[in-house]
N, C-alpha and C positions, 0 to 999 in steps of 0.2 A: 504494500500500500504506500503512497505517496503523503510527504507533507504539503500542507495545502491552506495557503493563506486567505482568511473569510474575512471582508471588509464590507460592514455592512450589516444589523444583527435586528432587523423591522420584523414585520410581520410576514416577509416573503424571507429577507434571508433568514432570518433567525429556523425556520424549521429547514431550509435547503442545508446551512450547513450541520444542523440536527444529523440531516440522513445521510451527509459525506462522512461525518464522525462514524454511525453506524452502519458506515460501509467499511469500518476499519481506517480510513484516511485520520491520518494525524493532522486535527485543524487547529490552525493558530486563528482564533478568533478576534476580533476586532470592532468596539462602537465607543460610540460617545454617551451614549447608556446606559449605567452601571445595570441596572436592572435586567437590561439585555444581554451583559456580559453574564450572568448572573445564570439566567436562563441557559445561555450558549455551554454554561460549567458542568451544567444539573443534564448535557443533553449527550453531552463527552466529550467537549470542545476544551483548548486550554486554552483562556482570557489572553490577552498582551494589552498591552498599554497604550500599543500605537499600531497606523497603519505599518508604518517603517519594520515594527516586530513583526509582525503579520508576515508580511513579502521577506522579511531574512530568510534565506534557504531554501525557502519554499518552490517546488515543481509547480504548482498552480495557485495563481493569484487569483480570486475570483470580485467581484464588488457588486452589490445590489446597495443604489445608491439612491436616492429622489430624484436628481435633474442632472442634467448636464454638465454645469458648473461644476456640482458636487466630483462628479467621476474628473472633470480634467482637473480639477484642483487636488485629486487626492495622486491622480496618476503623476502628473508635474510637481508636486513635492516633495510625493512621497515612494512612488513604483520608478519612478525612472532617479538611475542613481543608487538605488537599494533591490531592485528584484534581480536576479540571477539573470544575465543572458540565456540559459537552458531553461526559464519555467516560463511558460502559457499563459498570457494575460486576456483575463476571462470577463468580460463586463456584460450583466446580467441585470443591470438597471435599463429602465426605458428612458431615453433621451432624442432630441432630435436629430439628427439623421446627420444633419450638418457639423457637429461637434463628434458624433461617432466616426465618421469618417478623418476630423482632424485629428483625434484623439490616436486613431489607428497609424494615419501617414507620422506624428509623430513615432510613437514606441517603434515601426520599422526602423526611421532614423536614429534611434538610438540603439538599435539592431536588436529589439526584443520583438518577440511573436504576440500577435494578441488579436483575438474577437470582439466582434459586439452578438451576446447571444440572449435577447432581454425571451422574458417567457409569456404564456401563454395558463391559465390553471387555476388563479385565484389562490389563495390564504390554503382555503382544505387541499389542493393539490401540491403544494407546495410542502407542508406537513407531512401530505402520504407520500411523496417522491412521484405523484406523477403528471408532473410539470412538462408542457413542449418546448420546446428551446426553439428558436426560429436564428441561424449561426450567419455571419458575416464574416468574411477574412480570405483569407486564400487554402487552398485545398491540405496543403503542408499544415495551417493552422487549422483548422476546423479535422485534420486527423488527429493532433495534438489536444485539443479542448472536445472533444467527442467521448471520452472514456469517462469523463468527470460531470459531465453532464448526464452522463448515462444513470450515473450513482442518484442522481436528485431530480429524473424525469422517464416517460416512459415513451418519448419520442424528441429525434435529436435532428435537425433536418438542414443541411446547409444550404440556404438562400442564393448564396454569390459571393462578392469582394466584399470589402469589408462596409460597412453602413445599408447593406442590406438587409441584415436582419433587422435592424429599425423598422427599414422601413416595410417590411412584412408585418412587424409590428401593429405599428400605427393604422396601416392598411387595412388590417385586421379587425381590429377596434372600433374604428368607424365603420365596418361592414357589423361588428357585433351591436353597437350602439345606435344605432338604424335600423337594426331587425328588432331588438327590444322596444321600441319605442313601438315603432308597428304591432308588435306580439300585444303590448298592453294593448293598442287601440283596438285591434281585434275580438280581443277579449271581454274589454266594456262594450265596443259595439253588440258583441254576440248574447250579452247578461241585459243589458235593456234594451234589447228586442225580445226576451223572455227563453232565449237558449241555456240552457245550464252548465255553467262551465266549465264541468267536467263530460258532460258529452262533447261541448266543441274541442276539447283536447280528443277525444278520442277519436275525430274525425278528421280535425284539422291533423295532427300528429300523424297521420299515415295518408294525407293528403296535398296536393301541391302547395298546401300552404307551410309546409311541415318546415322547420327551421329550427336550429341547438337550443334559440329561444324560447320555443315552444316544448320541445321535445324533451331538453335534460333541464330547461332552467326557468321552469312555467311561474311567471311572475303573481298568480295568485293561491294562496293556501288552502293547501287540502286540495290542487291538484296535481295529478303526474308527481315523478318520485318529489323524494323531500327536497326542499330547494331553501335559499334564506327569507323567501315570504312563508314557509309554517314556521321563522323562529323570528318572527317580527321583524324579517330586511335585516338582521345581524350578521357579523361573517360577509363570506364571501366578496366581491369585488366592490369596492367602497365605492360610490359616484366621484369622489372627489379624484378617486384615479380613472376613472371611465372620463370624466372632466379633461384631467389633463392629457390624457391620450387623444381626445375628441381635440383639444389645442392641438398637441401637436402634427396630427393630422390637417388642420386647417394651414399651419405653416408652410407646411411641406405643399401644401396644394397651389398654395400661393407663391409660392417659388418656381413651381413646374408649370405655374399656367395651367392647373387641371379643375375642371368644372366638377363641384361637389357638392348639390346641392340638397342630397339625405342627407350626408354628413353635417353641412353647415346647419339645419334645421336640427341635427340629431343636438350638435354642438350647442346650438341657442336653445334647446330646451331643456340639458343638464346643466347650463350657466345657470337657468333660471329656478332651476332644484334646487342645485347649490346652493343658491343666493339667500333660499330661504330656511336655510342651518341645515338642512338634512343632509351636507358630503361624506357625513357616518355610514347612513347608509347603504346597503346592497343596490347597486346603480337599478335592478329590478323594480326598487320600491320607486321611482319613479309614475307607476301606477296609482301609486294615491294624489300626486299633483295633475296626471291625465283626468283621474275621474271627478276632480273638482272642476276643471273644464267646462262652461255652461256653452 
């Protein structure tokens, strides 16, 4: 097994590098946290002090980070200069496309390997290890970062060069955050018209309407399997990260000249979830500001 440096101990990483410690990988763990370090102790992780500990020696560097900023501020101060020329620099945060790509052309320059491999899975997938990776880099590195990813996902899938994975990412998300928004409206349409909404699951679900929205992530309680609407929108993918991935998605369209406008609508109506305190919640629960809708 490899030593393997965890920068990063939130609600995504803290269970990712959980399940590399119980793959046997000796993690050097890393936040700003104590609590999180705490957690990271109790999971088989050993705490460090800094990122700089973290990356000493380490074969794989991994980081699930908030933004952008965050990842090239930790890689420029702290990974480039301290991480081994032989370890796999692995970044597992979602960020814009444009900073994953600079962050990338940097660390070749300094003649280190490294991805952008941000995930797909939410809080509980990430806990159970079965997280998708969506990989960016070159084929040398995404064979290098593919064995580590494997440990903390059950599908590992390289994209292209590097800032690719991003932007499958992002891509992604605003195709997810578009179909929920539709799933809810379908759903209240079909309950006051007087359809009961667990027959429209069972029709829509094996029907051309059928979508992972509906199918594995049915935004009302009590139907299709359990989802975070039977635990009150708790868990699962926070709107406030549905939010920012619906931003970055909107960047990137504005730089490509690409016309979006599910996206842009999906974007202006989790700003406006947000706005009014619920970013706690499962982006799902977005169904209870639908149905106030006159």
């Amino acid at each position: 097994m490899a030593r393997v440096g965890f920068i990063g101990l939130g609600n995504m990483g803290g269970g990712m590098a959980a399940n590399l410690a119980k793959k046997g990988h000796d993690v050097r763990a890393f936040d700003l946290s104590a609590e999180a370090l705490e957690r990271a102790k109790a999971a088989g992780c050993l705490p460090v002090a800094s990122a700089e500990e973290a990356a000493d020696g380490a074969e794989a560097i991994i980081t699930m980070l908030p933004a952008g900023k965050h990842v090239e501020q930790v890689y420029t101060e702290s990974l480039f200069g301290t991480a081994p020329a032989s370890a796999i620099l692995i970044d597992c945060s979602t960020i814009d496309v444009a900073t994953a790509k600079r962050i990338g052309e940097a660390a070749l320059a300094k003649g280190l390997t490294s991805v952008d491999a941000p995930v797909s899975g939410g809080i509980g997938a990430a806990n159970a290890g079965t997280l998708t990776f969506m990989v960016g880099g070159s084929a040398e590195a995404f064979d290098r970062a593919q064995p580590f990813l494997s440990d903390m996902g059950k599908a590992v899938i390289h994209a292209g060069d590097s800032g690719t994975g991003q932007t499958a990412k992002i891509a992604n998300n605003m195709l997810l955050g578009a179909t929920m928004v539709a799933t809810c409206e379908a759903f209240l349409l079909a309950q006051k018209l007087g359809l009961d909404p667990q027959k429209f699951f069972d029709i829509s679900s094996v029907s051309s309407g059928q979508s992972w929205s509906m199918t594995t992530y049915a935004p009302l309680p009590g139907v299709g399997p359990d989802t975070p609407a039977d635990h009150d929108y708790q868990g699962g993918f926070a709107t406030a990260l549905m939010l920012k991935d619906l931003r970055l998605a909107m960047e990137a369209a504005a730089e490509a000249h690409a016309d979006t406008p599910m996206g842009a609508k999906a974007a202006e109506l989790y700003e406006k979830f947000a706005a009014e305190g619920q970013g706690g919640l499962d982006f799902s629960a977005i169904i209870r500001m639908l149905d106030r809708q006159e």
